[in-house]
NUMARDREN-634272 format. One record per residue (C-alpha): z negated, x, y. Coordinates in Angstrom, 3 decimals. Each point is the difference from the previous one (the first is absolute). Example, Ala and Ser with C-alpha at 12.3 -4.5 7.8 and 13.67 -1.06 7.14 Angstrom:
! residues 2
NODE       zz       xx       yy
NODE   -7.800   12.300   -4.500
NODE    0.660    1.370    3.440
//
This chain:
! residues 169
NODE       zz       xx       yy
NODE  -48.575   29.158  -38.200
NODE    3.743   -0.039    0.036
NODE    0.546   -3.661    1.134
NODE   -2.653    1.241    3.007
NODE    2.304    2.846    1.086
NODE    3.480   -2.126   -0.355
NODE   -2.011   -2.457    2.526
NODE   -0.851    2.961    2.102
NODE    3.420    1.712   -0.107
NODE    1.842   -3.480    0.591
NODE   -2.507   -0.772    3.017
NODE    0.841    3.507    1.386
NODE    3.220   -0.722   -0.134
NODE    0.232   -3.899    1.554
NODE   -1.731    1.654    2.683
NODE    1.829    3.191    0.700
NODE    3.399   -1.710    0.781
NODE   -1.453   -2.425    2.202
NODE    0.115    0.696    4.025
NODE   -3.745    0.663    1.031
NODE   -1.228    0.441    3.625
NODE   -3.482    0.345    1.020
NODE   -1.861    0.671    3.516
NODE   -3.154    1.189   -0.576
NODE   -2.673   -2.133    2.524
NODE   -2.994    2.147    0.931
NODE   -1.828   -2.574    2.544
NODE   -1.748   -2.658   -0.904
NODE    1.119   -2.979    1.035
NODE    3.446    0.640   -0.002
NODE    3.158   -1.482   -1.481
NODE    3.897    0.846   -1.403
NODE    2.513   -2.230   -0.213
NODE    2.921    0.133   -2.152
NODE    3.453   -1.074    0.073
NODE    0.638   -2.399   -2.772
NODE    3.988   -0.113   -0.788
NODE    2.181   -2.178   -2.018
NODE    3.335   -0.537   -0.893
NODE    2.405   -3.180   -1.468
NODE    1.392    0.170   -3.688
NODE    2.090   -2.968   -0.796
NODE    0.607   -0.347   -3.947
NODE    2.731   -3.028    0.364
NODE    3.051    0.795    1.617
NODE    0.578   -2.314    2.624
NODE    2.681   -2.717    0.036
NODE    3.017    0.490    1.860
NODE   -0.403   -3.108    2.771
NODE    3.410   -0.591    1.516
NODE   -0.113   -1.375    4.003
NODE    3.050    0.380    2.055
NODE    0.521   -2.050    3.176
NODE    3.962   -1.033    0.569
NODE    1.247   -1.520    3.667
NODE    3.161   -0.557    1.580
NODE    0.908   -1.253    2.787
NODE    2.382   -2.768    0.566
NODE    3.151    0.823   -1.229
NODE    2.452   -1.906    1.962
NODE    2.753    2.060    0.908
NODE    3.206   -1.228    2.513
NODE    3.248    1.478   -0.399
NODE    2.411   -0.102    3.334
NODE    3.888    0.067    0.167
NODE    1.350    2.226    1.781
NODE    3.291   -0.359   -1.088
NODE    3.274   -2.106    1.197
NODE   -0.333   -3.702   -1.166
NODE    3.645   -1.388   -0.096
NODE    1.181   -3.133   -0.903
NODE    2.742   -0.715   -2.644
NODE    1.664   -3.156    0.743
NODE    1.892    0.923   -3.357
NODE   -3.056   -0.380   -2.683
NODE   -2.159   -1.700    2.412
NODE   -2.740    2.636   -0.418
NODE   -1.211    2.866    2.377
NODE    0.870    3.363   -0.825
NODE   -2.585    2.651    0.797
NODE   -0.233    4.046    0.741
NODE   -2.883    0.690   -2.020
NODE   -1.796    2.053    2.674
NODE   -3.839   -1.045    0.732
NODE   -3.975    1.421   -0.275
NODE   -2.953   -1.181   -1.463
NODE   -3.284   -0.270    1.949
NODE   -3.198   -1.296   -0.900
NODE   -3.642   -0.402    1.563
NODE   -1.652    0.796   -3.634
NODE    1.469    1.572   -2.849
NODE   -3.259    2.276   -0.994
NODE   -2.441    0.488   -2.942
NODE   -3.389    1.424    0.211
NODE   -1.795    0.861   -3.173
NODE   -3.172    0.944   -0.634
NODE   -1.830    1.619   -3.104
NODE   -3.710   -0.663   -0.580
NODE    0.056    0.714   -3.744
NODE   -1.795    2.493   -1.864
NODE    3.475    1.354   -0.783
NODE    2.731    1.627    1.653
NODE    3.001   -2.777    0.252
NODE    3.631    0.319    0.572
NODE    1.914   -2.857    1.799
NODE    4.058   -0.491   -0.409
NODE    1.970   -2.663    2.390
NODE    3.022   -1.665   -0.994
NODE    2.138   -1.807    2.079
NODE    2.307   -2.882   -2.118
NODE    3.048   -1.608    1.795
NODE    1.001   -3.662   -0.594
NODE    3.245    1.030    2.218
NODE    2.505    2.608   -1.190
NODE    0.629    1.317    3.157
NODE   -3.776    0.800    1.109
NODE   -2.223    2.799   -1.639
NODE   -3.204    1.253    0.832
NODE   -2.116    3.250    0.261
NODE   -2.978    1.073    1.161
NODE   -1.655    2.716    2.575
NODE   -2.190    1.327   -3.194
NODE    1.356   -1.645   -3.597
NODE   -3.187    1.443   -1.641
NODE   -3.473    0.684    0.961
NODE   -2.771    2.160   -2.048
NODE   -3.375   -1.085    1.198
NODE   -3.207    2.188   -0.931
NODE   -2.656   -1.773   -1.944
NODE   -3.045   -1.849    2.221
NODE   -2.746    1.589   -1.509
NODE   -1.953    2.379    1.978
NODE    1.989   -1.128    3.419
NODE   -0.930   -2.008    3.042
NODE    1.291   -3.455   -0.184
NODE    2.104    0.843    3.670
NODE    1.439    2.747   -1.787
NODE    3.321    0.682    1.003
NODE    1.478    1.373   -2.888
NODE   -0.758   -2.906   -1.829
NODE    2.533   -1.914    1.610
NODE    4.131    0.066    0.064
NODE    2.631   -1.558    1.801
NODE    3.687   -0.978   -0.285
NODE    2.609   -2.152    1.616
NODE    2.709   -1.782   -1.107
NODE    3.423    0.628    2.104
NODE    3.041   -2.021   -1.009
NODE    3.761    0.917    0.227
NODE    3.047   -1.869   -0.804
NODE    1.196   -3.079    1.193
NODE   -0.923   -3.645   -0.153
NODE    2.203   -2.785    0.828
NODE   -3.384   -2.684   -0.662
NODE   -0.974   -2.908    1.937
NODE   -1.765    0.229    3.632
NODE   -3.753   -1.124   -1.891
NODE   -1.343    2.442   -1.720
NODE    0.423   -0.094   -4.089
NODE   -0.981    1.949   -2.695
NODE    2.277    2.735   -0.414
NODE   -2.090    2.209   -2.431
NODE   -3.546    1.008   -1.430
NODE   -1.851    3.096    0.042
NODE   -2.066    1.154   -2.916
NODE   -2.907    2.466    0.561
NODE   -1.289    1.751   -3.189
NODE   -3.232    1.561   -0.315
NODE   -0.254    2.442   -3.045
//
């Protein structure tokens, strides 16, 4: 008799904290339909999968004397006024993220001249995670240009003159 009411009273209670909707059908023939619902439970974490696209364009840069080119008869060498500019027709980077995880990106800029250094129109980037996001996204995607300054005293073919490094953490 007891094991009978624990089976009742446990029965009673399964059912009482379920949800329980009825319509009550008083033709014959008639029908009901229910909405059946679900939902996603994931028991392994998923892996962090890293994907980050990195471009650049060219990277050829020209810089143009402005300055007074005299020659020494003396020392048989030209003696310069170190005024010029750089220009370029590509100097820029264009990363995009499509990893499950946010990213950040650092550029570095490392001279093989002393008189030349480097920097850049954004020297870091955050970029939000891919998940959840259109591939087109915008935000997944960062630029940055490189813009030299000093001088360069180099031959008229181009040479290397530096690198740039891009890290993605």
């Amino acid at each position: 008799m007891k094991r009978f009411a624990v089976l009742a009273v446990s029965t009673a209670f399964l059912i009482s904290s379920m949800a329980v909707s009825a319509q009550t059908l008083d033709t014959v023939p008639n029908s009901v339909s229910v909405p059946v619902q679900a939902n996603y439970q994931c028991l392994q974490p998923s892996e962090t999968v890293y994907s980050v696209d990195v471009q650049w364009e060219e990277m050829k840069f020209t810089y143009t004397h402005t300055g007074n080119k005299t020659w020494n008869p003396e020392t048989h060498q030209y003696e310069l006024e170190m005024d010029g500019f750089w220009s370029t027709e590509g100097s820029g980077f264009t990363v995009t993220n499509h990893s499950n995880a946010d990213v950040n990106v650092d550029f570095d800029f490392t001279s093989q001249i002393d008189t030349i250094s480097g920097s850049f129109s954004q020297p870091a980037l955050s970029l939000p995670t891919a998940e959840n996001r259109p591939v087109q996204d915008p935000a997944l995607t960062g630029v940055s240009a490189l813009t030299l300054s000093g001088f360069y005293l180099g031959t008229e073919s181009f040479s290397e003159i530096g690198s740039v490094t891009v890290t993605i953490q």
